[in-house]
Steps between C-alpha positions, in 0.01 A plus 500: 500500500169594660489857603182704650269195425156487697370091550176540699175295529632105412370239613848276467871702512530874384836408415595099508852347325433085415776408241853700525634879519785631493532861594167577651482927609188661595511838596184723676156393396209388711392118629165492640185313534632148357467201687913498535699817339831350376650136515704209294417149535736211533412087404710253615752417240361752235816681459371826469708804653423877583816715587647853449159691611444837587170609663554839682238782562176291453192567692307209591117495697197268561673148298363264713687220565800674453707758360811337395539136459787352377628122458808577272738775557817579478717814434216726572461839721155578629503863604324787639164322446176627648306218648136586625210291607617187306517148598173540737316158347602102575634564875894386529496464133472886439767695521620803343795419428563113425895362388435147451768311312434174373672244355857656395787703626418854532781815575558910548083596598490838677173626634607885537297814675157252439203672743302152490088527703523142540679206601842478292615087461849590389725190401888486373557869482648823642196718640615823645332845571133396471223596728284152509145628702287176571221430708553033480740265455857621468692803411816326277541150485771283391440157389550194258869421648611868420873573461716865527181742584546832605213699671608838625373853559148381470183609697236235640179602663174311637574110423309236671765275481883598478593800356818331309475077494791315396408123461524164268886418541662811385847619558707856516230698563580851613227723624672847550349867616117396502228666686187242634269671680104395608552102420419195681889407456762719381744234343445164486776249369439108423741262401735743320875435541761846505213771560637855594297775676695831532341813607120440502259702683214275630183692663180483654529099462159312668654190510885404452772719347777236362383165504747244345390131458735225410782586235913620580711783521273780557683826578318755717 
């Protein structure tokens, strides 16, 4: 139970999880000038697991690579997290936000009321009610063959590529009450099978505002 904790100034992780937790929480404190704020790691085959986290009210500035990084996740709510002027080193690698699952099954992540300065690279999860500001790459992305994601009542501004990208063989995707506004392309969807879009508001687009490539049953 980490509570009001400060992890400035390393060179590595403020805050990084290698073997296996069990009920993670983290609750206010301060994240700043690491290389990357928070993250787990995942080998192939190692077995290790990190599940029932809470991380809620954290402030996190100037990590470098990126804020939040994490390979191994499940059961875990990420909320009301204050993001700022993270993830601005190793071009499409940075991110301020980075959900990359690796090797294992992964369930129930929620990404809740998250004001993120950078790129977010959200995979498997619910994201809803964040305000993702971003001046490259994309706003929320969905990848690695995602399954059951639900991104809703979120606000995407300034991408250079698609404000929210669904790709890499995916299926019931529903993308429900978004607002994408000043991006190349508002959604883009590749290869996903069962994708919803209900109720999205899609403005000031430079380039194309839906644009769905390959994939079935997509509901408009």
């Amino acid at each position: 139970d980490l509570r009001n904790v400060r992890l400035t100034g390393n060179g590595g992780y403020g805050l990084r999880v290698r073997g296996s937790v069990n009920n993670l929480d983290m609750h206010g404190g301060l994240v700043s000038g690491n290389k990357n704020g928070v993250g787990s790691v995942k080998g192939n085959g190692d077995g290790t697991y990190l599940t029932d986290v809470n991380i809620n009210d954290v402030t996190f500035t100037n990590n470098a690579g990126k804020a939040v990084y994490m390979e191994k996740l499940s059961d875990a709510t990420l909320k009301d997290l204050d993001i700022r002027t993270s993830g601005t080193t190793g071009g499409n690698a940075a991110a301020g936000i980075d959900i990359n699952l690796k090797y294992g099954d992964y369930q129930n992540i929620v990404l809740d009321g998250t004001n993120a300065a950078n790129p977010a690279t959200l995979s498997g999860l619910t994201v809803k009610n964040s305000d993702i500001v971003t001046t490259g790459g994309y706003g929320i992305s969905l990848g690695n063959a995602i399954t059951t994601a639900l991104v809703d009542g979120n606000t995407v501004t300034g991408a250079t590529a698609a404000g929210l990208y669904a790709y890499g063989g995916g299926s019931d995707i529903t993308l429900n009450n978004n607002v994408v506004k000043n991006v190349s392309t508002g959604i883009a969807a590749v290869g996903i099978q069962d994708i919803t879009m209900d109720g999205n508001t899609l403005e000031d687009i430079s380039k194309v505002g839906v644009n769905i490539q390959g994939g079935t049953n997509a509901d408009l």
